[in-house]
Backbone as CSV, one residue per row, in Angstrom:
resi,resn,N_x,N_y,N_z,CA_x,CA_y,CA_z,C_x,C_y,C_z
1,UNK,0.834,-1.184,0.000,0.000,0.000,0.000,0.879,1.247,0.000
2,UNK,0.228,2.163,-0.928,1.223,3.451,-1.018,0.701,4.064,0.499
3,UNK,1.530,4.429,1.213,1.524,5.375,2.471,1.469,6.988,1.389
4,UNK,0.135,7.492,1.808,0.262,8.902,1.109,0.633,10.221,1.826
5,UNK,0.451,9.611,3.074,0.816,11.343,4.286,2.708,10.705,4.231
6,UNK,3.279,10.069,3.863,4.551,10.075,3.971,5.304,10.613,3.028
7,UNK,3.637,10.347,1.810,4.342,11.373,0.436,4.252,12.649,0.625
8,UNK,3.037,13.121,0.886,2.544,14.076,0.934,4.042,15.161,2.035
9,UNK,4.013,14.472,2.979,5.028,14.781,3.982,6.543,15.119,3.175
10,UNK,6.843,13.966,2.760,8.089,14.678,2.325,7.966,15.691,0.950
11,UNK,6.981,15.805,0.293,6.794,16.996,-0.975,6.831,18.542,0.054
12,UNK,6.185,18.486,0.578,5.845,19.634,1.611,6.670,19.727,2.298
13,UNK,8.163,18.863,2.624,9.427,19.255,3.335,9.948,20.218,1.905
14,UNK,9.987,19.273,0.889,11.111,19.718,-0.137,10.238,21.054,-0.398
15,UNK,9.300,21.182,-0.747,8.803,22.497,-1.197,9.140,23.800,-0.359
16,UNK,9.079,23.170,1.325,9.899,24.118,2.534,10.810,24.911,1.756
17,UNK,11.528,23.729,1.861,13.179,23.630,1.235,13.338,24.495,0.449
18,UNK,12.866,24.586,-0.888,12.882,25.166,-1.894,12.688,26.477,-1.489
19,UNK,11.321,26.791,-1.207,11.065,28.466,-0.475,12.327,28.919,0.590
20,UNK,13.046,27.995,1.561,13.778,28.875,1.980,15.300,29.100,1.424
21,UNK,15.672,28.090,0.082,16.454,28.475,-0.311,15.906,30.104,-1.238
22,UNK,15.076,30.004,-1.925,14.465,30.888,-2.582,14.948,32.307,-2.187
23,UNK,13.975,32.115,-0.897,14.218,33.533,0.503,16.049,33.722,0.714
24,UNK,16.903,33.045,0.402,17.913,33.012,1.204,18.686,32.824,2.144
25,UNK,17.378,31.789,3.046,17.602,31.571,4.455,18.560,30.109,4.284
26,UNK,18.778,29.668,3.304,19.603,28.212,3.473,20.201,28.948,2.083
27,UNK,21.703,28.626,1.760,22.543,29.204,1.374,22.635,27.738,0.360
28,UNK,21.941,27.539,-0.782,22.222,26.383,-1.804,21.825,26.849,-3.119
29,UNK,22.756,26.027,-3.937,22.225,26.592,-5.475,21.464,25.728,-5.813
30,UNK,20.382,26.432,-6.343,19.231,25.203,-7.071,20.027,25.441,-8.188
31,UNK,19.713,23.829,-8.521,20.164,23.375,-9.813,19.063,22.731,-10.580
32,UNK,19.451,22.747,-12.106,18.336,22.379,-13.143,17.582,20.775,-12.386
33,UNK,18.742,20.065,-12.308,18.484,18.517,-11.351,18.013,18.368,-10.285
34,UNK,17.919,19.465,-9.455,17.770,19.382,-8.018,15.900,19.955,-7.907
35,UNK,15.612,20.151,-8.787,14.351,20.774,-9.164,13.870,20.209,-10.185
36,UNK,14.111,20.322,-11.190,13.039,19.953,-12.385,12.843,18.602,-12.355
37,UNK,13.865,17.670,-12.071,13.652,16.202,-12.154,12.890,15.580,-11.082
38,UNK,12.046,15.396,-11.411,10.868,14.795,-10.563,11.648,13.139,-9.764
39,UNK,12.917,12.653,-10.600,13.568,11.939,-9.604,14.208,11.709,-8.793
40,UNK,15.092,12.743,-8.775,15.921,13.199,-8.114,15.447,13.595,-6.617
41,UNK,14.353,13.807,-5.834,13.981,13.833,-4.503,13.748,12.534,-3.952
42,UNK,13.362,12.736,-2.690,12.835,11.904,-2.386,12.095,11.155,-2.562
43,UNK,11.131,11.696,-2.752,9.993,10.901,-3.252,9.874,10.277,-4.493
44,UNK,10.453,10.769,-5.393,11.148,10.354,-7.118,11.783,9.224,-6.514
45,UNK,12.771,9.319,-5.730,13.717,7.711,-5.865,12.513,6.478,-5.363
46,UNK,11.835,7.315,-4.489,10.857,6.054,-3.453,9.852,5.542,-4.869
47,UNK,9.222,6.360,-5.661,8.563,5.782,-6.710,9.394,5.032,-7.331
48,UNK,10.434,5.544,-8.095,10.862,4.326,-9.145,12.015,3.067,-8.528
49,UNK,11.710,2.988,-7.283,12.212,1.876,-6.052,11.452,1.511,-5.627
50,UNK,10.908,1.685,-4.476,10.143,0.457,-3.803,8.442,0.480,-4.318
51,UNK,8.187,1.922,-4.428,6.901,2.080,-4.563,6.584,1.380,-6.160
52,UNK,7.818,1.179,-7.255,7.746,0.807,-8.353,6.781,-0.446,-8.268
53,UNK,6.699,-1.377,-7.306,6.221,-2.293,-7.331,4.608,-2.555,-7.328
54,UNK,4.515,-1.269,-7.346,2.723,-1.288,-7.235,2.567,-0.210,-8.477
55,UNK,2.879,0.252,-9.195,2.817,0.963,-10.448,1.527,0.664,-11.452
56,UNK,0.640,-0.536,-11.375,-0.382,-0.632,-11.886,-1.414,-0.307,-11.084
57,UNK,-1.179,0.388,-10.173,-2.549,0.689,-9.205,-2.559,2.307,-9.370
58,UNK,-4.106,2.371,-9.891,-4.531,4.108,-9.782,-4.266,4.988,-9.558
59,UNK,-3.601,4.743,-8.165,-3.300,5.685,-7.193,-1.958,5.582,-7.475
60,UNK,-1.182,4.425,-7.759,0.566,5.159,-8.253,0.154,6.246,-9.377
61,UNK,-0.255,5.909,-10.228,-0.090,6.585,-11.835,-0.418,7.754,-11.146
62,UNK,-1.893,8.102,-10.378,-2.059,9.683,-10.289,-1.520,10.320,-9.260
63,UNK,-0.678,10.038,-7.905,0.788,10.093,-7.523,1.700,10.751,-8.321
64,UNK,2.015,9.648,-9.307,2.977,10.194,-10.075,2.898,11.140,-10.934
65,UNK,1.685,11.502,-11.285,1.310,12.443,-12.453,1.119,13.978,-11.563
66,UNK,1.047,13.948,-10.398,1.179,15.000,-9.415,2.176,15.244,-8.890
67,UNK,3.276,14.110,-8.791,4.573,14.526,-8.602,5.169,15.552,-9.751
68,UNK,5.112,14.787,-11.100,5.854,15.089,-12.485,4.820,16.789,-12.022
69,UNK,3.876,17.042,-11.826,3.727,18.341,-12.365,4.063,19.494,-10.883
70,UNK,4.247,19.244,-9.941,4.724,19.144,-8.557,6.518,19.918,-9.419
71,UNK,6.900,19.208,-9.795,8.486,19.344,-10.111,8.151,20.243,-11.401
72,UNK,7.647,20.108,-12.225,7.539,20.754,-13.597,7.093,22.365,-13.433
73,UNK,6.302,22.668,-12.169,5.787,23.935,-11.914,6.936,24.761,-10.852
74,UNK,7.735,24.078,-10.344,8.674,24.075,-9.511,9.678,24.675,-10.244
75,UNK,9.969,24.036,-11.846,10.884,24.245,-12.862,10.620,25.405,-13.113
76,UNK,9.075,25.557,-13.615,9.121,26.794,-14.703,9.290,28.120,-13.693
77,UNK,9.047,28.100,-12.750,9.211,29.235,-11.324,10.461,29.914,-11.070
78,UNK,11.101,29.215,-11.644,12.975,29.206,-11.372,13.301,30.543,-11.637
């Protein structure tokens, strides 16, 4: 079973993240990878790893289709 408050949880860390690098309060360069690639987080590696294993269920695909646009809106913001 996909655990979704663990997803949900870590998108809403990284998005933190993102805003306080943004603000300046954490001193990191976003990079094209560190943002746009929807695999590259956490939650990207946990999908195409463990969570890969349930990939025919509903709820992965539309997960994932909220991640990919999660990262893609993240991108174009830059």
């Amino acid at each position: 079973m996909i655990d979704f408050d663990i997803a949900k949880t870590w998108h809403k860390l990284f998005a933190e993240h993102l805003e306080l690098i943004a603000h300046g309060a954490i001193e990191e360069e976003l990079t094209e990878a560190s943002v746009c690639d929807d695999r590259a987080c956490k939650l990207g590696k946990w999908l195409d790893g463990p969570a890969h294993a349930m990939s025919n269920l509903p709820s992965y695909t539309e997960l994932r289709r909220h991640h990919r646009h999660f990262h893609q809106s993240a991108c174009d913001r830059r």
